[in-house]
N, C-alpha and C positions, 0 to 999 in steps of 0.2 A: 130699673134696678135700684135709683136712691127712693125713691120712695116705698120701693118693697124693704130696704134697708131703715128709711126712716121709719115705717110700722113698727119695724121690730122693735127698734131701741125705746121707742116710746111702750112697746107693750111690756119691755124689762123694765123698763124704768115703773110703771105702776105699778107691776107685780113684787118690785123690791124695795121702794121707795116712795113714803108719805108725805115730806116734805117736798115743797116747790118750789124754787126762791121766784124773785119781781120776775117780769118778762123779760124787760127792756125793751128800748123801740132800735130799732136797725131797719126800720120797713122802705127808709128809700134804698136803699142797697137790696130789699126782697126781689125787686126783679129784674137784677145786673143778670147777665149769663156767665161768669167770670167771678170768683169772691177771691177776693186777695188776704192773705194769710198772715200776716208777721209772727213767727214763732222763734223763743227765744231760745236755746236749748243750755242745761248745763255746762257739758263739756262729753269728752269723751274718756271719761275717767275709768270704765269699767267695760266688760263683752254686755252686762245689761242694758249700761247707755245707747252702746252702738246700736244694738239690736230696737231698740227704742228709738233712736234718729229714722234708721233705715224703714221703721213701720210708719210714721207719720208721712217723710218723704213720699213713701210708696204710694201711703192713702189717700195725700194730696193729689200725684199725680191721676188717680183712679177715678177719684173724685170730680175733678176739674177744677179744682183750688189751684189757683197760680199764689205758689209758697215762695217766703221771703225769709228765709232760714241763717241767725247767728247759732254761733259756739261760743259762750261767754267762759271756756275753758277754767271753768270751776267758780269765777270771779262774780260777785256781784255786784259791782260797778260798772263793768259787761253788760251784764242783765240789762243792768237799768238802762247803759247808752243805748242798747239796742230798742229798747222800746219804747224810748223817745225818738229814735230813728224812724220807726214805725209810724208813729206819731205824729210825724211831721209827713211822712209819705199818704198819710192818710190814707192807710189800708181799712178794710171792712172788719175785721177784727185780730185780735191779738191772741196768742195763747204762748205758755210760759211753764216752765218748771222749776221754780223757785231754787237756788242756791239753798238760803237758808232761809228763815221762817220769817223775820223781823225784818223793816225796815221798809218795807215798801208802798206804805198810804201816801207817801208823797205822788209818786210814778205811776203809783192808777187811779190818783184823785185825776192827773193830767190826763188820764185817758178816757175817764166817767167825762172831764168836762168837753172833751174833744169827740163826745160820742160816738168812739169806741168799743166797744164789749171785748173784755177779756175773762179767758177761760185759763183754769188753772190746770194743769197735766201733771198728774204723779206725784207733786207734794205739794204741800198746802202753803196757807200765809197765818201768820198769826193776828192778821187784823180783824179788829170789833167791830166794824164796818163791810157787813155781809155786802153792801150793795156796791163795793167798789171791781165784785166780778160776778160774771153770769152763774156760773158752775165748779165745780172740781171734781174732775173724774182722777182716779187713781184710787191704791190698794187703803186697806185698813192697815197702820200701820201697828199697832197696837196690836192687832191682832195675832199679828204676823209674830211679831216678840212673843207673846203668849203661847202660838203655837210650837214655839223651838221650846218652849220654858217647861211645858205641859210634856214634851218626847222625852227631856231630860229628866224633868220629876218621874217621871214612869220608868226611865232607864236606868234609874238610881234607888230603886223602893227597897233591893237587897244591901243597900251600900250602909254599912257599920263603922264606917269612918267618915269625917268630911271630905266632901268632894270640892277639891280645888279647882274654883271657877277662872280664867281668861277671859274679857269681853274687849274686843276689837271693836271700837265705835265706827259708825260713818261718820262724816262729815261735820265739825263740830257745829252744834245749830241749826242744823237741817231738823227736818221735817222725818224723815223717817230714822236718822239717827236717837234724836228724842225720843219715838212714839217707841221706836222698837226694846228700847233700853227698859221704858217703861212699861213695857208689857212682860218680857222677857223676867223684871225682876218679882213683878207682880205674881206670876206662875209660879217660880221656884219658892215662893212664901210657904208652899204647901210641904214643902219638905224642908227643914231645919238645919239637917246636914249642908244643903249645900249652898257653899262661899265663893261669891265675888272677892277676889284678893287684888285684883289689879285689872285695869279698867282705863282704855287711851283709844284716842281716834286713829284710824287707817286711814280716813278719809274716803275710802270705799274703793283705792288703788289695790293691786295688788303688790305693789313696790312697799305702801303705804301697810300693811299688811305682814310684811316679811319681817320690817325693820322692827315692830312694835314686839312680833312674835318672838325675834332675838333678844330685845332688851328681856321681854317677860322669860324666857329661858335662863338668859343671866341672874334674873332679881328673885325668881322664884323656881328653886330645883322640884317640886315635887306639885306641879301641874296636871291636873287629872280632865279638865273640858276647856277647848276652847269655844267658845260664841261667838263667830264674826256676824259683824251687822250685814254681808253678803259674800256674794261664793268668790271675788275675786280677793277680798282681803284672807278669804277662809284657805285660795289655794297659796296666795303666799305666805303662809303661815304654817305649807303644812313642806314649803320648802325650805325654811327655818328648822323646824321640828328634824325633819330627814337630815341638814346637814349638822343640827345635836346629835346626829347617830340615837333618834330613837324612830318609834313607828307610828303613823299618822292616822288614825283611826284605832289606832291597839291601847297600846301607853298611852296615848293622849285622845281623845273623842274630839270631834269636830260636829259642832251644827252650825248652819249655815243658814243665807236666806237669799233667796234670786231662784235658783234651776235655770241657769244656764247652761249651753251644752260641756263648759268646760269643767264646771262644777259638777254636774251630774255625769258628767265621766270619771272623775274623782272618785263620786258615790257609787259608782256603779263598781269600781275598783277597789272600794272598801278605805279610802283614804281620807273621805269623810261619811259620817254615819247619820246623816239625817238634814234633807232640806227643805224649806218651807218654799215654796213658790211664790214669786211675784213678777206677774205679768208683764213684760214690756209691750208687747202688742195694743198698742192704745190706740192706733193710727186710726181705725174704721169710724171706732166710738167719738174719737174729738173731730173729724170730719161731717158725721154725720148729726152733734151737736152745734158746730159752726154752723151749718145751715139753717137750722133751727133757730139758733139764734140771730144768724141776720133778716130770716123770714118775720124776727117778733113773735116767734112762737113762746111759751112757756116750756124751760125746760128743769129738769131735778135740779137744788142746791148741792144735791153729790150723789155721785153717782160711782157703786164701787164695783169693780173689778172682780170676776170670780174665778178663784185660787186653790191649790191645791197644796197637799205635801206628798214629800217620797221617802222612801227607806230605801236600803241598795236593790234590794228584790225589783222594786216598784220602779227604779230608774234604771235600771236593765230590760224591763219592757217596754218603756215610750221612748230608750235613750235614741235609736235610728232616725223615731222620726218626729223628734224636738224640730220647731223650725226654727230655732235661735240657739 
């Protein structure tokens, strides 16, 4: 089964994917029966985190990875204890989901020089030093902004007035709050009319989400789109909005990014109008790259995810059988 597994990912992987970073060597650990895992996780801030823990857990178990799983609960001082903990347990590899983008060439110089291989999951690092990890599987983040950016230039080509923008940030300094801000503004370029007016971190809560959407109701009466950087800052936002006594997808637009089942019951409910998907399902792909790379195989320098978007129509067909 992993090796009819491992064909495949290697035959997505040429088919989508030119570049190849080093090997690495891992080859005394290629024929433990056993690879021991250290994975570092965010937290549980969001229904896409969860659903993201619960697939790697899963894939580990499946896999035969004996997993050594923190929650550095948003923190990145966490992060980094835990995979010095790692480090010192001297597990077969590490894999990580970076908090925020910066800061971390110290904590995987320690793990290059402890030979180690660590793989990055769902957001990247902003170091210039490609070789201090194997891979990074996770979404285009950029892209993902572009594509809410692109729903909204098109859903706005009638609109004779400016259209009052909301942008709900994640995480200040992450990785996909950046890219996504960054693409999202990059799209609406194409249309003139519409304005960014006010712009703060959720942190990708939905508590975090609710709070901002108040202040922005306070500081700005005449709110026509909000953009959260995902569906859980998006849904408390649109429980702000309801208790303005207005309506949440009517009066006010929501786009969104995740497809979660909570948000695409929203959408399917017409309380938000449009969401970009992003995977949490990573579990198979970073298991079936750990071995690879403890084998000393060659594997992609990134490797991306393939995503979709919905309109309400379109999340009223797959909402039953979302498996997250």
């Amino acid at each position: 089964m992993f090796k009819k597994s491992l064909i495949a990912v290697a035959a997505a992987s040429m088919l989508t994917l030119t570049a190849c970073g080093g090997t690495g060597s891992a080859a005394g650990n290629a024929g433990s029966d056993k690879i021991t895992m250290g994975f570092a996780q965010v937290g549980a801030e969001s229904g896409w985190r969860t659903a993201n823990t619960k697939s790697v857990q899963e894939s580990a178990k499946k896999a035969g990875i004996d997993l050594k799983f923190s929650d550095a609960q948003q923190k990145q001082e966490n992060q980094i204890k835990a995979i010095r903990s790692y480090i010192q347990q001297k597990v077969d590899v590490i894999a990580f989901s970076p908090v925020v983008e910066s800061g971390w060439d110290t904590v995987l110089k320690e793990a290059k020089t402890a030979k180690i291989p660590v793989i990055l999951t769902d957001r990247a690092v902003d170091s210039t030093d490609k070789t201090l990890y194997k891979t990074f599987l996770g979404s285009d983040f950029v892209e993902e902004g572009k594509k809410a950016g692109t729903w909204l230039v098109d859903e706005s080509k009638s609109a004779t007035d400016t259209v009052n923008i909301v942008e709900i940030q994640g995480t200040t300094g992450s990785a996909p709050a950046n890219d996504r801000k960054e693409g999202f503004e990059e799209a609406i370029k194409a249309n003139p009319k519409l304005k960014i007016i006010a712009s703060q971190s959720g942190d990708f809560t939905r508590s975090g989400g609710k709070q901002v959407m108040e202040a922005f109701l306070k500081n700005n009466p005449d709110i026509d789109v909000v953009f959260a950087h995902n569906d859980d800052e998006g849904l408390g936002a649109i429980e702000a909005i309801e208790a303005a006594g207005k309506v949440p997808g009517k009066d006010i637009k929501i786009v969104t990014i995740d497809a979660v089942k909570d948000g695409m019951t929203a959408l399917s409910n017409g309380k938000i109008n449009y969401i970009v998907e992003c995977s949490p399902m990573l579990g198979d792909q970073l298991m079936d790259l750990a071995k690879k790379v403890i084998a000393g195989e060659s594997v992609p320098e990134r490797v991306v995810t393939e995503e979709t978007t919905f309109t309400q129509e379109q999340a009223k067909q797959v909402l039953a059988s979302r498996p997250y």
